[in-house]
BAGUTI-851794 format. One record per residue (C-alpha): x, y, z; residue number from 0. Coordinates in Angstrom, 1 decimal. Example, Ala and Ser with C-alpha at 12.3 -4.5 7.8 and 13.67 -1.06 7.14 Angstrom:
BEGIN
<r <12.3,-4.5,7.8>,0>
<r <13.7,-1.1,7.1>,1>
//
This chain:
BEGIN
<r <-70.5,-43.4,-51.1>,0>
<r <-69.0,-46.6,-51.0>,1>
<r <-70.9,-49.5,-49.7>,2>
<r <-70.4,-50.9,-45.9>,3>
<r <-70.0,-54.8,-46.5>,4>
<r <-70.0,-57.6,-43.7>,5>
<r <-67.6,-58.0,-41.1>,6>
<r <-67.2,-61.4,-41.0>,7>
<r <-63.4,-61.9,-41.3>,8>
<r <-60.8,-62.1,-39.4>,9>
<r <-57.1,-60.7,-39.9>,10>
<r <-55.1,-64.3,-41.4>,11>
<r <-52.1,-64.3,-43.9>,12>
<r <-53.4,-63.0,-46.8>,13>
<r <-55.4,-60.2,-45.3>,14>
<r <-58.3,-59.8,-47.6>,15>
<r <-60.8,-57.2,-47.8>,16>
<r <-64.2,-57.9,-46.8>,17>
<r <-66.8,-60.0,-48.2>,18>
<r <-69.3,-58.1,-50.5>,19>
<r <-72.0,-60.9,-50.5>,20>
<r <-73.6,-59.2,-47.7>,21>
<r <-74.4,-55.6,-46.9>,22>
<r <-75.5,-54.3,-43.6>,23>
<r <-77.3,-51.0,-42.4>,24>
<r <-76.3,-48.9,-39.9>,25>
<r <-77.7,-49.8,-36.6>,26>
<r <-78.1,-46.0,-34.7>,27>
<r <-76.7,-45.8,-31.6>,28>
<r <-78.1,-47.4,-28.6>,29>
<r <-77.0,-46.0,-25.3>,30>
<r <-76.3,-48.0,-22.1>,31>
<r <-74.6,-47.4,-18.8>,32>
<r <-72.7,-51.0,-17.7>,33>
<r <-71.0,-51.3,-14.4>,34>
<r <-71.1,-47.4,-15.1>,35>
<r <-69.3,-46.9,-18.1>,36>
<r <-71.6,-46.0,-21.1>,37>
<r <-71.6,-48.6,-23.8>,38>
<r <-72.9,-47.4,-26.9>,39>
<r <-75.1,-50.8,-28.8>,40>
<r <-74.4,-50.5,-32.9>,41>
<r <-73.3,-52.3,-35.8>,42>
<r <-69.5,-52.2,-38.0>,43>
<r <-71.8,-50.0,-40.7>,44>
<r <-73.2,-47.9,-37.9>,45>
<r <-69.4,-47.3,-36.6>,46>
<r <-68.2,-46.6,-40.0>,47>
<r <-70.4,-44.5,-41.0>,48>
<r <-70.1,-42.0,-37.8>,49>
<r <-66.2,-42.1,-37.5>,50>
<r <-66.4,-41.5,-41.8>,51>
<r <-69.2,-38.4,-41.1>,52>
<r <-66.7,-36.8,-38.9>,53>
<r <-63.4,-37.4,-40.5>,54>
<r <-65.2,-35.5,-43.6>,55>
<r <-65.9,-32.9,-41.2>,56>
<r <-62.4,-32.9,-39.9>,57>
<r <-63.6,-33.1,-36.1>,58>
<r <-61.5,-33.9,-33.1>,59>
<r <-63.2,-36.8,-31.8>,60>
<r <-62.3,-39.9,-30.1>,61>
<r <-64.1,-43.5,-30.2>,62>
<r <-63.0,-46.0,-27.4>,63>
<r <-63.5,-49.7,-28.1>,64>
<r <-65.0,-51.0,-25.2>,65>
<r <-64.2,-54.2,-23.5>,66>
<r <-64.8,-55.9,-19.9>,67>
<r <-61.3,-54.8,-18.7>,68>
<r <-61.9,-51.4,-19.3>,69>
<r <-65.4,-51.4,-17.9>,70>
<r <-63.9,-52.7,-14.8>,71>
<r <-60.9,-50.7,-15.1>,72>
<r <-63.7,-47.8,-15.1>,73>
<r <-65.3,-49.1,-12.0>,74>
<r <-61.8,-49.3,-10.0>,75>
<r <-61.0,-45.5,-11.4>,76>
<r <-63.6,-43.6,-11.4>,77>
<r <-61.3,-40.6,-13.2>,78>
<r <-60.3,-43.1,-16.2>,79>
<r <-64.3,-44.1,-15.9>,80>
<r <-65.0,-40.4,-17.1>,81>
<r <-62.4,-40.2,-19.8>,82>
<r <-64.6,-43.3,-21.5>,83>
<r <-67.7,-41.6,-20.4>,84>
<r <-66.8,-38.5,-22.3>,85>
<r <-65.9,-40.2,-25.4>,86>
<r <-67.9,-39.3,-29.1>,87>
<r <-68.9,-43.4,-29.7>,88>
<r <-67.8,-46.4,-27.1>,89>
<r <-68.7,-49.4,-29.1>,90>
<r <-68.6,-53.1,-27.4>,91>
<r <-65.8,-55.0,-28.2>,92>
<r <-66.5,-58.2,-26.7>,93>
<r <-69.4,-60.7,-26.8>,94>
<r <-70.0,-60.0,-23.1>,95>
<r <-70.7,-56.1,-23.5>,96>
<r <-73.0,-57.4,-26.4>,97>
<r <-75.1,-59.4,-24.1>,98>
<r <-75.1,-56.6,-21.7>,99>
<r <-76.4,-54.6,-23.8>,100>
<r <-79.4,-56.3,-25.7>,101>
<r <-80.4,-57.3,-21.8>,102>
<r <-80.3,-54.2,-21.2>,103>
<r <-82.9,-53.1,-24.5>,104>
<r <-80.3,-52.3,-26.9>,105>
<r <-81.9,-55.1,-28.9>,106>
<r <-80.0,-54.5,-32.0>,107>
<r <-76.4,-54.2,-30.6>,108>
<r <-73.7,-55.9,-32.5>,109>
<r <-69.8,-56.6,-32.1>,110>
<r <-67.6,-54.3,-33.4>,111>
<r <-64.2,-55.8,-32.3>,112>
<r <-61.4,-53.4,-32.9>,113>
<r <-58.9,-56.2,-34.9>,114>
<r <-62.3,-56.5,-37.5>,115>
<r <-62.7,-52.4,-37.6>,116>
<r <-59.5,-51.5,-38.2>,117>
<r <-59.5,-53.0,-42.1>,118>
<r <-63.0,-52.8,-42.6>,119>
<r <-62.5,-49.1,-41.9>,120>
<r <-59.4,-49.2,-44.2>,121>
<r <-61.5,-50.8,-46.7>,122>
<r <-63.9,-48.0,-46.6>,123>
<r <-61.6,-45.7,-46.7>,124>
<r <-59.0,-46.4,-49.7>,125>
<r <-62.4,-46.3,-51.9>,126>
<r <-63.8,-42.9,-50.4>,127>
<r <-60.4,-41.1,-50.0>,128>
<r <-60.1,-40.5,-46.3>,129>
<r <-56.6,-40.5,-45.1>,130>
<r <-55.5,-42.6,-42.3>,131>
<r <-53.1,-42.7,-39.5>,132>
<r <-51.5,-45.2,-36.8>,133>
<r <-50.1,-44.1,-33.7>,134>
<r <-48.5,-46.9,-30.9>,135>
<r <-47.3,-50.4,-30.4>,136>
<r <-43.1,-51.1,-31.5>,137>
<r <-41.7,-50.0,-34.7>,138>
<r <-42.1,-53.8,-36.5>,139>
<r <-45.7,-54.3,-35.4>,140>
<r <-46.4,-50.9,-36.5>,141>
<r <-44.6,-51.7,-40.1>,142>
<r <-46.2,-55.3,-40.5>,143>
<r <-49.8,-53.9,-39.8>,144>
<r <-49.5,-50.9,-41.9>,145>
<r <-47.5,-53.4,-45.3>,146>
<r <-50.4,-55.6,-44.5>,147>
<r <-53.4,-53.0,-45.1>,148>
<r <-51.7,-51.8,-47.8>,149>
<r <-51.3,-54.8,-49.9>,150>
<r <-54.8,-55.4,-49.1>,151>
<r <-55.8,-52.1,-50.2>,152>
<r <-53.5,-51.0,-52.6>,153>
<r <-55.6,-47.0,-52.5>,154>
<r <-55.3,-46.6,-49.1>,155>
<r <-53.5,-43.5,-48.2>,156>
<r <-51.4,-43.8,-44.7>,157>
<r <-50.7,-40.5,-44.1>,158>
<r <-48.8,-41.1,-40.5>,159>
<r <-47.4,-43.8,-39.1>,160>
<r <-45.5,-43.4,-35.6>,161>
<r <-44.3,-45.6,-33.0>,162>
<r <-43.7,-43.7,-29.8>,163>
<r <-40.9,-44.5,-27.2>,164>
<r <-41.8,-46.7,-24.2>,165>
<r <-41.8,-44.1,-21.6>,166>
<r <-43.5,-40.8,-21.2>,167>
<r <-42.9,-38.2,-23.7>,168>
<r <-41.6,-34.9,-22.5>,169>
<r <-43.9,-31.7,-23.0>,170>
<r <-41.6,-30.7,-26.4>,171>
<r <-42.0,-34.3,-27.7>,172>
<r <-46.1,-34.2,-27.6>,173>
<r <-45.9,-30.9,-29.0>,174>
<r <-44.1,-31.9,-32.1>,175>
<r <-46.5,-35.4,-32.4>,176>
<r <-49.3,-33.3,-32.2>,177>
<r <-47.7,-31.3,-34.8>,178>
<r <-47.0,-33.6,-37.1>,179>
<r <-50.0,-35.5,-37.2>,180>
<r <-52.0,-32.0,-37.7>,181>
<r <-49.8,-31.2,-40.9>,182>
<r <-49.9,-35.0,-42.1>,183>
<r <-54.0,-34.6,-43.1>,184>
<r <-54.8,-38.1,-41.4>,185>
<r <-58.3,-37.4,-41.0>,186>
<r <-58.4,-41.0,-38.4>,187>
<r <-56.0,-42.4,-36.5>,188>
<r <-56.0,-45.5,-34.8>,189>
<r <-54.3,-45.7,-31.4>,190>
<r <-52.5,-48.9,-30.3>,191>
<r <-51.5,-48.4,-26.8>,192>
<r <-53.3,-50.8,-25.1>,193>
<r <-55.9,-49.8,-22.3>,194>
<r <-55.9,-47.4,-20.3>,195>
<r <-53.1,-45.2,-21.7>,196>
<r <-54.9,-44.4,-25.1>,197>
<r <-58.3,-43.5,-23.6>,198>
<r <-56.2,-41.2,-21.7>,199>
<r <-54.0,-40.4,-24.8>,200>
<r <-57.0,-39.8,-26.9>,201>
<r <-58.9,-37.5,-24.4>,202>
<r <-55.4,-35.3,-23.7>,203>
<r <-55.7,-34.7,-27.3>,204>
<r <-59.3,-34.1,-28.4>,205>
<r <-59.5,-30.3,-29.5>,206>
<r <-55.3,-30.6,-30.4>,207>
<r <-55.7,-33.4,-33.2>,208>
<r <-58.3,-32.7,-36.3>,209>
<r <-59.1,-36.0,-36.4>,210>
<r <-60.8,-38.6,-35.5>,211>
<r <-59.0,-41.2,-32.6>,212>
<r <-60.0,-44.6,-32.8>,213>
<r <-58.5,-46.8,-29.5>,214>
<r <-57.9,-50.2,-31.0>,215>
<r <-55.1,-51.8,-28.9>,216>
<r <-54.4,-55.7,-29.8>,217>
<r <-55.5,-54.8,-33.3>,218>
<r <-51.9,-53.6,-34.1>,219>
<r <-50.5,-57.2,-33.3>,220>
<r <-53.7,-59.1,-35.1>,221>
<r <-53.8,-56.8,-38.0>,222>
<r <-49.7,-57.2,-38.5>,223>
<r <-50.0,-60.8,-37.7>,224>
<r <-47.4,-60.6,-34.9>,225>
<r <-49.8,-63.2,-32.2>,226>
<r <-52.4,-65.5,-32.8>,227>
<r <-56.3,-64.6,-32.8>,228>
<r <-58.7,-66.8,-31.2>,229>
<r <-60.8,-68.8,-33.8>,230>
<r <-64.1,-67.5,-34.6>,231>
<r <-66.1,-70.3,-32.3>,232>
<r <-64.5,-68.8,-28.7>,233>
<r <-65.0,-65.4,-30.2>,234>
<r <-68.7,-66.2,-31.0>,235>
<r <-69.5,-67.3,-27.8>,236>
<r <-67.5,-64.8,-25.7>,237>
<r <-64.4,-67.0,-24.9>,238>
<r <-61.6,-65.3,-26.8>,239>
<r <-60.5,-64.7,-22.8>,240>
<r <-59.8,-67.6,-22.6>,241>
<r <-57.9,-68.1,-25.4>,242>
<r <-55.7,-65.2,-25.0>,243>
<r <-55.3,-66.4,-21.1>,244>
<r <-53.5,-69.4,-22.3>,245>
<r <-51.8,-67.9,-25.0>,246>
<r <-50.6,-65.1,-22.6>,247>
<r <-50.9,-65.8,-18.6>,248>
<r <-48.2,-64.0,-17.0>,249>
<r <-49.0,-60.6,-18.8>,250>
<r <-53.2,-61.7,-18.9>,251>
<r <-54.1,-63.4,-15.5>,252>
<r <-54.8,-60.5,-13.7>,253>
<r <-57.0,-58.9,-16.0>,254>
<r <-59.1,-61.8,-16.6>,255>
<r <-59.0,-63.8,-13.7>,256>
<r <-59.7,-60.8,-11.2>,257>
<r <-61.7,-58.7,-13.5>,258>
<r <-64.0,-61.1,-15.0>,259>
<r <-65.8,-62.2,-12.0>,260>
<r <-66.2,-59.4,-10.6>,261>
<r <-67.5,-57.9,-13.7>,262>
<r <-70.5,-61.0,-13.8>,263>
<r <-71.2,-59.9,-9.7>,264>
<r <-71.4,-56.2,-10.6>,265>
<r <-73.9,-56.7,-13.5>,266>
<r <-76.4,-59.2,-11.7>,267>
<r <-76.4,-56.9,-9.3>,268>
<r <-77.3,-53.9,-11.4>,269>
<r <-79.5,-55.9,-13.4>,270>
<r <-81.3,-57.3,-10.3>,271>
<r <-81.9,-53.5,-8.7>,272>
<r <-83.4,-52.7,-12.5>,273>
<r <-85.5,-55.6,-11.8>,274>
<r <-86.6,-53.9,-8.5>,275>
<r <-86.9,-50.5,-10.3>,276>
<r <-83.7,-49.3,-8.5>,277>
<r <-80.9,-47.7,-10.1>,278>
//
């Protein structure tokens, strides 16, 4: 088996593969509930090496990449709150969740940030053999991100590649998608349609697709370079927000300037009534 290297890199014309000079181990899972959605504290290698143990198996799983929005888009809807709840792994996307969770005892928890999965994953698997899929965002994004991991990784094997039409998809329609990405052999497929509609896409298809769904959202447009990431610094100290705020207000504001305070009330309060042995 191949080795897991470190994350440290970030998607930026030429898209390289990850550094080798250090390795990590797997952190093991590390359950926590946070505003009520479960957040599961791990590393990249820790992620890797579950979603590759079940692709080999050819489960139907899904993994959700968890960030404030959706933990607050749990706590608004508590139906969409049990879709995440139900998931096979919901690792912490942003720097937030990561705090969240080592106050909460998950000591070792780690960032595993979707646009950093996604070809670290690849990586992994062009050199053990595990084909891949992509399923969302428009048919350019879609093409750049997939040329992209491809050059970078000349053995990867894409084994579907589909960008769906921006409305909802009659009953025939996810019937032959469903079809077509059984017959293709993608063993994981990463899902770019932004939160909440694929944690709902992925849990509508868990027991129909043998294969492993990874919810990675922005990671289409980072990975195909089609918008600007935040530099490492914000990212590191939990203000890629921020960055993305400016970069994006009219389609951003709410999510960040509604959800984001809320989110920092709802957490001192649940850590306060774990202070005071509540629940």
């Amino acid at each position: 088996m191949s080795t897991i290297t470190s994350p440290d890199i970030v998607p930026v014309a030429p898209l390289a593969p990850a550094s080798d000079a250090l390795h990590a181990r797997p952190v093991p899972l590390a359950s926590r509930k946070i505003v009520g959605t479960r957040v599961d504290g791990t590393n990249y290698a820790g992620a890797i090496d579950q979603i590759a143990t079940w692709a080999r198996e050819g489960s139907s799983r899904y993994v959700c990449i968890s960030t404030v929005h959706m933990v607050m888009e749990g706590h608004d809807d508590p139906d969409y709150q049990r879709i995440v709840n139900a998931a096979d792994m919901v690792t912490s996307d942003g720097m937030p969740l990561v705090w969240a969770l080592r106050l909460l005892g998950a000591r070792n928890a780690e960032r595993v940030y979707g646009p950093t999965l996604t070809p670290l994953f690849c990586e992994y698997a062009a050199a053990e053999g595990i084909p891949v899929g992509f399923y969302g965002s428009s048919p350019d994004v879609l093409e750049a991100m997939v040329g992209n991991l491809q050059e970078a990784f000349p053995t990867l094997q894409v084994a579907y590649q589909h960008s769906p039409p921006f409305r909802t998809l009659t009953d025939d329609e996810i019937d032959e998608e469903i079809a077509a990405i059984r017959a293709s052999g993608a063993r994981v497929i990463f899902v770019g349609l932004g939160c909440p509609k694929q944690e709902r896409w992925m849990h509508a298809r868990r027991g129909e697709i043998d294969a492993v769904m990874v919810g990675v959202g922005a990671a289409f447009d980072y990975v195909g370079k089609t918008k600007i990431q935040a530099p490492r610094f914000l990212q590191d100290h939990g203000l890629e927000w921020l960055f993305r705020l400016v970069t994006e207000p009219r389609r951003l504001w709410r999510r960040y300037l509604y959800h984001n305070p809320r989110f920092v009330g709802l957490f001192g309060l649940q850590c306060a009534r774990t202070l005071v042995g509540g629940k």
